[in-house]
FIDRENBA-916410 format. One line per 2 residues: number of its first residue (from 0); their letters; for each residue x, y, z of C-alpha. Coordinates in Angstrom, 2 decimals. Layout:
// residues N
NUM	A	X,Y,Z; ...
END
This chain:
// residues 159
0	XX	0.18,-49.24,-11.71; 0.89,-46.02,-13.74
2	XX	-2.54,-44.79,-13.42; -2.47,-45.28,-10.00
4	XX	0.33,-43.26,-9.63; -0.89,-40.92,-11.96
6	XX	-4.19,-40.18,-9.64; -1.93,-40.55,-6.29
8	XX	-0.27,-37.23,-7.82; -3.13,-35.73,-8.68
10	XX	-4.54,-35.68,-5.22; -1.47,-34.50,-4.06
12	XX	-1.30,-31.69,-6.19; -4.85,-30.55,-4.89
14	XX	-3.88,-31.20,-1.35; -1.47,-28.85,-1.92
16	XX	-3.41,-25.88,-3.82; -5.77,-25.80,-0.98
18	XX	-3.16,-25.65,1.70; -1.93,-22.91,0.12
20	XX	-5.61,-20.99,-0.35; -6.35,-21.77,2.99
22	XX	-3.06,-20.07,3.98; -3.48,-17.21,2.23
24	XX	-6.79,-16.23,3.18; -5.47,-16.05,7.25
26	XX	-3.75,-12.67,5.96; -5.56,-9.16,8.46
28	XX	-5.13,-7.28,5.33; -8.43,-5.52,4.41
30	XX	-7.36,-3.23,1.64; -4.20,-2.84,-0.13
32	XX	-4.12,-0.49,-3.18; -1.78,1.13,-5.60
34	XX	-1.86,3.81,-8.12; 0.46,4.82,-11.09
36	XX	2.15,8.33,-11.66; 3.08,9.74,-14.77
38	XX	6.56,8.70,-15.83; 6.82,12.00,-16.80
40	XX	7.04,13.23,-13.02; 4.46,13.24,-10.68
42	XX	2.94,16.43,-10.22; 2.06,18.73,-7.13
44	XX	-1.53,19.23,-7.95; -2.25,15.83,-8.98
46	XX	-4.01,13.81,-6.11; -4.22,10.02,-5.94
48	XX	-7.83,8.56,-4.36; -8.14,5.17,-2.81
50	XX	-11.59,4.10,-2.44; -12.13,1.69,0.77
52	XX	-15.03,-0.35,0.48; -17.43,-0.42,3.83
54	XX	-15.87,-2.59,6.69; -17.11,-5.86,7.67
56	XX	-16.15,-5.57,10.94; -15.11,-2.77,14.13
58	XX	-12.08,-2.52,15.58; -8.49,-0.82,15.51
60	XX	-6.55,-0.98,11.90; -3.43,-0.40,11.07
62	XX	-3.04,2.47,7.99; 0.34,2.42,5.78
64	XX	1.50,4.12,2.83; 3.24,2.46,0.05
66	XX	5.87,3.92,-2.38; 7.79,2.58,-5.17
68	XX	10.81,4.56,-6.51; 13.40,4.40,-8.78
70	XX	17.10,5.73,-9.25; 16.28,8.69,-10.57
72	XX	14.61,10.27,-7.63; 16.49,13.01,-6.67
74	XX	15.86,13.72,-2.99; 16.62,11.92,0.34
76	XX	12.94,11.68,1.70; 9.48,12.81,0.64
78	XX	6.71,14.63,1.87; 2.85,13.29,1.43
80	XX	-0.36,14.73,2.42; -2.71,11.89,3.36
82	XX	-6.20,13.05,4.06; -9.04,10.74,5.07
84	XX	-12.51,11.31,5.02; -14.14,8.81,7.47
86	XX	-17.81,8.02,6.15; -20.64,7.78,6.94
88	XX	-19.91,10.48,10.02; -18.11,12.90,7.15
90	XX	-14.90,13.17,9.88; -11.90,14.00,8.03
92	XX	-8.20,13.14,9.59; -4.89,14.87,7.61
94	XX	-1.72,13.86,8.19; 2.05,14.90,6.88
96	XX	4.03,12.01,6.31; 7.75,12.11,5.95
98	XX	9.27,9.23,4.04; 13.15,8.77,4.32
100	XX	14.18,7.28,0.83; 17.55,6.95,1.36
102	XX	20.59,7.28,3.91; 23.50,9.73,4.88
104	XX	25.17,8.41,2.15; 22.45,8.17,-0.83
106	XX	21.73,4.43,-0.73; 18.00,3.68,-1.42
108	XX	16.74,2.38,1.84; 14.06,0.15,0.57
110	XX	13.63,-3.00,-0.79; 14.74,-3.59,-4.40
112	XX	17.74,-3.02,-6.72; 16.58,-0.79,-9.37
114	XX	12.69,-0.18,-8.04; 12.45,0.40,-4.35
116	XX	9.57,-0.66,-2.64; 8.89,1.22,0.70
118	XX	5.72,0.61,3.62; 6.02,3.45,5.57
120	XX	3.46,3.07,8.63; 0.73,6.21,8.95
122	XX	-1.56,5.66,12.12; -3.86,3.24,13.94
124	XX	-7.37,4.16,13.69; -10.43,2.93,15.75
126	XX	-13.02,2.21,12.60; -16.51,0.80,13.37
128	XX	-18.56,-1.50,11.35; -20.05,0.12,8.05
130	XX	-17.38,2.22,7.70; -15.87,3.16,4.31
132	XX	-12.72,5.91,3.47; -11.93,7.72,0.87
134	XX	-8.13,8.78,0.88; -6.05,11.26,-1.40
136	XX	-2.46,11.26,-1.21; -0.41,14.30,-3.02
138	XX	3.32,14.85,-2.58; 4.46,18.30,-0.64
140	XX	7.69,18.56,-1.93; 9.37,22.04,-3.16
142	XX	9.50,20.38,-6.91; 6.65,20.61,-9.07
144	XX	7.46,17.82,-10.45; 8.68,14.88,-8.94
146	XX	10.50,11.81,-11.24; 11.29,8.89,-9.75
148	XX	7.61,8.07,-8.21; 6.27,5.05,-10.13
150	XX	3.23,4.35,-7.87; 1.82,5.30,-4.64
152	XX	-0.34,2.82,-2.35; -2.73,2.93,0.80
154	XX	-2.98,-0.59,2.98; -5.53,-0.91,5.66
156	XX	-4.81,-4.70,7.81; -6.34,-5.08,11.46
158	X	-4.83,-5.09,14.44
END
């Protein structure tokens, strides 16, 4: 009877794990990347690039920005430059982003207690198959240096 039970559980356990991989591959999310800054600041002339691989498929995507701060950022918003270069046509799309950080009253607006975690939305873009990007992402901020940025990200899901 124990061994019985014993396998009973064991089937149920692998049920399970392949509900769960069968849920999470249902997710539109194509590419979804971060990169570190120094935690010495991040600096004006240093550029993050996020590589996106060729496209598997046409159609209208949904482009987002990810931040992740912490206390000792010292502004209310900040300021990105996100250029794309769409390839293989070469087109190249720049946008200034504006990123509210916190409210009237200094509270961090995102999610988090001592890291805040922010997915600020960027455009909708018409992509066709075969497509690949390459995006750079630098902050346009007064400061030279910026503390308080721990990483940067670029997410890419379809519509």
């Amino acid at each position: 009877m124990q061994r019985r039970y014993t396998l009973y559980n064991m089937f149920l356990g692998l049920a399970f794990m392949m509900a769960v991989c069968l849920a999470s591959c249902t997710t539109n999310t194509v590419y979804d990347s971060y990169s570190h800054t120094p935690l010495t600041g991040w600096e004006k002339n240093d550029t993050l690039t996020f590589c996106v691989p060729k496209l598997r498929e046409a159609g209208l995507y949904n482009q987002s920005v990810g931040l992740r701060m912490t206390n000792a950022f010292p502004f209310t918003s900040i300021s990105l430059i996100v250029e794309q270069r769409i390839l293989p046509k070469g087109r190249v799309v720049t946008d200034t982003l504006k990123c509210h950080i916190t409210d009237a009253r200094g509270n961090f607006l995102g999610d988090g207690v001592s890291s805040y975690q922010y997915l600020v939305p960027l455009r909708k873009e018409m992509l066709n198959k075969g497509d690949s990007l390459r995006i750079t992402i630098r902050h346009n901020m007064k400061r030279e240096i910026l503390p308080g940025v721990s990483d940067i990200g670029f997410k890419i899901s379809r519509d």
